[in-house]
C-alpha positions in Angstrom: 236.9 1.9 -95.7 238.0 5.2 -97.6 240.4 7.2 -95.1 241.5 10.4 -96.1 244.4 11.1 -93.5 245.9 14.6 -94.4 244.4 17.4 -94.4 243.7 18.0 -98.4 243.3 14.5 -99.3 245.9 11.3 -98.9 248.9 10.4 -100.7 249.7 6.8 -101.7 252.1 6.2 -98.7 249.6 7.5 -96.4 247.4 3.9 -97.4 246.9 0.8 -95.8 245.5 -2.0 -97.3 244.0 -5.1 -96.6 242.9 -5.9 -100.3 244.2 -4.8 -103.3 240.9 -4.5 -104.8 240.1 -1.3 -102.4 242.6 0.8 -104.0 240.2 2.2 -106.2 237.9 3.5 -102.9 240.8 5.4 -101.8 241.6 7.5 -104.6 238.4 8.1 -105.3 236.5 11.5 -105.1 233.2 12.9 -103.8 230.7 10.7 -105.8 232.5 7.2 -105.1 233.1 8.3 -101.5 229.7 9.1 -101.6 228.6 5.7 -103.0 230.7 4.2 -100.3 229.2 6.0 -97.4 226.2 5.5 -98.4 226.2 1.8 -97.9 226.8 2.8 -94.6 223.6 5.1 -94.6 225.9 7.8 -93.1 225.2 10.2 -95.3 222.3 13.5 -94.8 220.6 14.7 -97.1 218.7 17.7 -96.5 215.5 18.5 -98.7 214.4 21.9 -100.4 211.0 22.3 -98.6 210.5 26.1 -97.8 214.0 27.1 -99.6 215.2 28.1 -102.4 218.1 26.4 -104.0 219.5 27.9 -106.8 222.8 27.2 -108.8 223.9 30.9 -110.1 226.7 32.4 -111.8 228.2 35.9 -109.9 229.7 38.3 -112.5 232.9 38.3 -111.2 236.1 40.8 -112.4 237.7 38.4 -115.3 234.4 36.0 -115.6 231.7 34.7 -113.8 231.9 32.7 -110.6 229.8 29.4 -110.5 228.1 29.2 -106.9 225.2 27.3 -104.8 223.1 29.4 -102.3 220.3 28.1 -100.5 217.9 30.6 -98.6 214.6 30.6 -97.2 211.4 31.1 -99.2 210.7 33.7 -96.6 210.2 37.8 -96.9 212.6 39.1 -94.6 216.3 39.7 -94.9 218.6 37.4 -93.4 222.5 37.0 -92.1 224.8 35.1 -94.8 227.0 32.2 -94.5 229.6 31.7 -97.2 230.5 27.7 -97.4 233.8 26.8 -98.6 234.7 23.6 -100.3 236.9 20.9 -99.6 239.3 19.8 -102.1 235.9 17.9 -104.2 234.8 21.3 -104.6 231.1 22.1 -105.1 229.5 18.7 -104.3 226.2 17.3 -103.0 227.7 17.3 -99.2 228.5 21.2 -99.8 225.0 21.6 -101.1 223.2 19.7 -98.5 225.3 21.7 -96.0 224.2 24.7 -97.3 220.6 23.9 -97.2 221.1 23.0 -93.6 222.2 26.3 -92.9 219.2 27.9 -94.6 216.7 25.8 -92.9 217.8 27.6 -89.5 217.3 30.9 -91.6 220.6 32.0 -93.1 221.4 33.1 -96.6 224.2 29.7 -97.5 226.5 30.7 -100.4 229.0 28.1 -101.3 231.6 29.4 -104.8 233.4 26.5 -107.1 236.8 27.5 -106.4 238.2 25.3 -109.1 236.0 26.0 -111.8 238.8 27.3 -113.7 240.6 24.2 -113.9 237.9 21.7 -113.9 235.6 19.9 -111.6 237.6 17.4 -109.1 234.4 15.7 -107.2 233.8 13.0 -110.0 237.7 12.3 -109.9 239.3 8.8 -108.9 243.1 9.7 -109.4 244.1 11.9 -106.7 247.3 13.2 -108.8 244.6 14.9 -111.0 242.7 16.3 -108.0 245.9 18.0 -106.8 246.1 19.4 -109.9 243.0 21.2 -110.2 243.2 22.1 -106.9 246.3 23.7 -107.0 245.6 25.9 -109.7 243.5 27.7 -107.2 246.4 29.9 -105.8 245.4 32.1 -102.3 245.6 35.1 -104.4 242.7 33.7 -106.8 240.3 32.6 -103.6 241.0 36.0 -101.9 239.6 37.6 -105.1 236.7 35.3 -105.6 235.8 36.1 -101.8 235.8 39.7 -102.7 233.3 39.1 -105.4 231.1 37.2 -102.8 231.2 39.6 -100.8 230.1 42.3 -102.9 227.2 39.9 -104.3 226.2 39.4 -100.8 225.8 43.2 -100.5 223.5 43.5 -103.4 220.7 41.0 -102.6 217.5 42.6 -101.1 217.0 39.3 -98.8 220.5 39.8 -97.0 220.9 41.9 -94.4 224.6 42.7 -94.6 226.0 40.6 -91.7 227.8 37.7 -93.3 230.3 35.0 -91.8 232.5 32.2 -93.2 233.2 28.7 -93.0 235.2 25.8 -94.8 236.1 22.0 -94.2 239.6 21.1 -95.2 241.1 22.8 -97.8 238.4 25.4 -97.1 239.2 25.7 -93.6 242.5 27.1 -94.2 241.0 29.5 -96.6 238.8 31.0 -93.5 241.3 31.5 -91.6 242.8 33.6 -94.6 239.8 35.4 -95.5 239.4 36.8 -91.9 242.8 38.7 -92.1 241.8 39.6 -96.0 238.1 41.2 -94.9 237.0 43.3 -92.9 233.2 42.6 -93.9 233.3 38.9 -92.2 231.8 38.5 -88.9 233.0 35.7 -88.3 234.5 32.7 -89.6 234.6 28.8 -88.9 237.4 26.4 -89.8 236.8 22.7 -89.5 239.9 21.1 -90.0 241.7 23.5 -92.0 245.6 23.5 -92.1 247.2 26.1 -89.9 250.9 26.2 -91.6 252.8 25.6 -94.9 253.3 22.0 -96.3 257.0 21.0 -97.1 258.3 22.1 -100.4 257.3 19.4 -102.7 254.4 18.1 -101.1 250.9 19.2 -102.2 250.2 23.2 -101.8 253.8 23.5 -100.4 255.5 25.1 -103.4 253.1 28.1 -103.7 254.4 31.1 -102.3 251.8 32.3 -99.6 250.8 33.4 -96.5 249.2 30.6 -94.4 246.7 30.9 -91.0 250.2 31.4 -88.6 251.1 34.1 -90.9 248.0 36.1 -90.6 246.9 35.2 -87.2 247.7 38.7 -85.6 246.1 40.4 -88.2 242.5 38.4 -88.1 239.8 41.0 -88.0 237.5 39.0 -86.8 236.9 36.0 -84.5 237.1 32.5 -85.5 236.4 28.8 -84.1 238.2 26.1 -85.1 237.2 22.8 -85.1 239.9 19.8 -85.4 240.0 16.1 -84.9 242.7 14.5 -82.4 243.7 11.8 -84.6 244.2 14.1 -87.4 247.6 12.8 -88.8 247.9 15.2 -91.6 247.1 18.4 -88.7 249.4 17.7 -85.8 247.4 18.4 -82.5 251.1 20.2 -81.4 249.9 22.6 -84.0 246.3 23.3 -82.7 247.8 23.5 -79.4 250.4 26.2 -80.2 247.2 28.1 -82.3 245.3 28.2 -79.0 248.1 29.6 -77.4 248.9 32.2 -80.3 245.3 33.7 -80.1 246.0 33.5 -76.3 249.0 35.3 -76.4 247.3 38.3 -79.4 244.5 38.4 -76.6 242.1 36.9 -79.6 239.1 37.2 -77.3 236.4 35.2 -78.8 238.9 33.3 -80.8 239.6 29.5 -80.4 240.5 26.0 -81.2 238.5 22.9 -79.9 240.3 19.5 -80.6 238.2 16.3 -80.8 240.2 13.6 -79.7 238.7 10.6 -80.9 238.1 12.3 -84.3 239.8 12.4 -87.3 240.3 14.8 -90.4 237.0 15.4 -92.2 235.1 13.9 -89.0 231.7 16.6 -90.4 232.1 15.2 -93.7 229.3 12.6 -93.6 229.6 11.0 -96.5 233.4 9.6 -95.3 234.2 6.3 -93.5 236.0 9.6 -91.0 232.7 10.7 -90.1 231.7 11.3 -86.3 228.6 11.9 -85.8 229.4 12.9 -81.9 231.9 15.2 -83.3 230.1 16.6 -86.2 227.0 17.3 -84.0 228.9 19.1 -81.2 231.5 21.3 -83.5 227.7 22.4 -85.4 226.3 23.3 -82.3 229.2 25.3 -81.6 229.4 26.8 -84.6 226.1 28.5 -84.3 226.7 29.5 -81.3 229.9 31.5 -82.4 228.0 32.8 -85.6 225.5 34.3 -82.7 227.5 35.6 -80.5 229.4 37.4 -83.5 226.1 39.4 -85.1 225.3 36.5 -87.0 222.0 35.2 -84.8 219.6 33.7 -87.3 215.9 32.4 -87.0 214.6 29.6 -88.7 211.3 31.8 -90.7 208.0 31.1 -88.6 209.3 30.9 -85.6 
């Protein structure tokens, strides 16, 4: 089973085997995960019926920005929800999660934040993945959020109020965006890392602010959702978040831990995936989005 145990993906000594001939299961990106999950039937897929599912191109400062948005075939103007990628990047379980946000009735915008460096979802040599991924420096992603954002302003079927969330990789970056922005809402973290890898280790040598950097500067409130058995997020670490917002008098602001979960628990297509977990961090989510101006209702209802 494919087992992804840190928080951006898993290095070799992170992997047990049984059989040699799994190896290439665990190194392998979106689409074999994908292919392995769906033996399993785990994985959702959410169809296109009353949406409209569109992959654009947002003219962006030093060239456009590739991105997915999902929205329903409605008049009417509606809150947004920026998704942010995992380390895969813009795959089908970022898609599909964006189309299950705009069958409730948000605007779903989801960027390729690696489109610079290439496309790491097809990928089966983690080494390579790193790579792309770490091309995309905080700097870069703050900058392509800015560019969202004013694309979000533009469209007549928006109506300004827009929130953020991000699995993994992109978890981190909500956390970041929320002390960037003031325009966010909002924002959701599942799983995202909270402080700065070792030098050495993957994303650790870029110099950077990281979530316990920016924490007391957050402009807006944000839920974050983590698994118990995450090995690559220590649940020490959650637990002293908690008690940092606690401390800053973060009102609205928390962590939930999930203790028979592990990293990547929403990600469906994963052997990690908990569907108990998944379900209860979604329902929480919305709720959070609500509370925080970000209320949406499916059209026709």
């Amino acid at each position: 089973m494919l087992k992804l145990t840190r928080p951006e993906g898993t290095p070799a000594g992170d992997l047990h085997l049984s059989r040699r001939a799994l190896v290439p299961v665990f190194f392998a990106g979106y689409a074999a995960a994908a292919v392995s999950a769906n033996a399993q039937a785990q994985t959702i897929h959410t169809d296109e019926q009353g949406l409209i599912c569109q992959s654009i191109l947002i003219p962006g400062p030093d060239q456009p920005l590739p991105a997915y948005v999902a929205r329903p075939n409605a008049r009417g103007r509606f809150p947004t929800i920026i998704v942010i990628p995992e380390v895969f990047g813009l795959h089908e379980y970022i898609r599909d999660t964006c189309r299950r946000l705009a069958k409730l009735g948000y605007v779903a915008l989801a960027p390729d934040p690696f489109f610079r460096a290439g496309d790491p979802a097809p990928l089966t040599d983690f080494a390579k993945i790193q790579a792309i991924v770490a091309k995309a420096t905080n700097e870069q992603v703050m900058g392509d959020l800015d560019t969202l954002g004013r694309w979000i302003e533009r469209q007549p079927y928006t109506n300004g109020n827009y929130g953020v969330t991000g699995f993994c990789w992109g978890g981190a970056v909500v956390w970041m965006a929320l002390a960037r922005f003031r325009g966010f809402k909002a924002g959701v973290a599942w799983y995202g890392r909270l402080k700065k890898p070792p030098a050495g280790q993957f994303l650790g040598d870029e110099v950077r602010p990281w979530p316990f950097d920016v924490v007391a500067g957050m402009h807006a409130a944000v839920l974050g959702l983590y698994g118990g058995m995450d090995t690559g997020i220590p649940k020490a670490d959650v637990e002293e978040m908690n008690g940092a917002l606690r401390r800053l008098n973060r009102r609205g602001s928390e962590c939930i831990i999930y203790p028979d979960a592990q990293h990547g628990f929403h990600a469906d297509y994963r052997a990690t995936y908990n569907a108990a977990a998944a379900n209860d961090g979604w329902q929480r989510m919305l709720a959070h989005f609500a509370r925080n101006s970000l209320a949406a209702k499916p059209p026709g209802r």
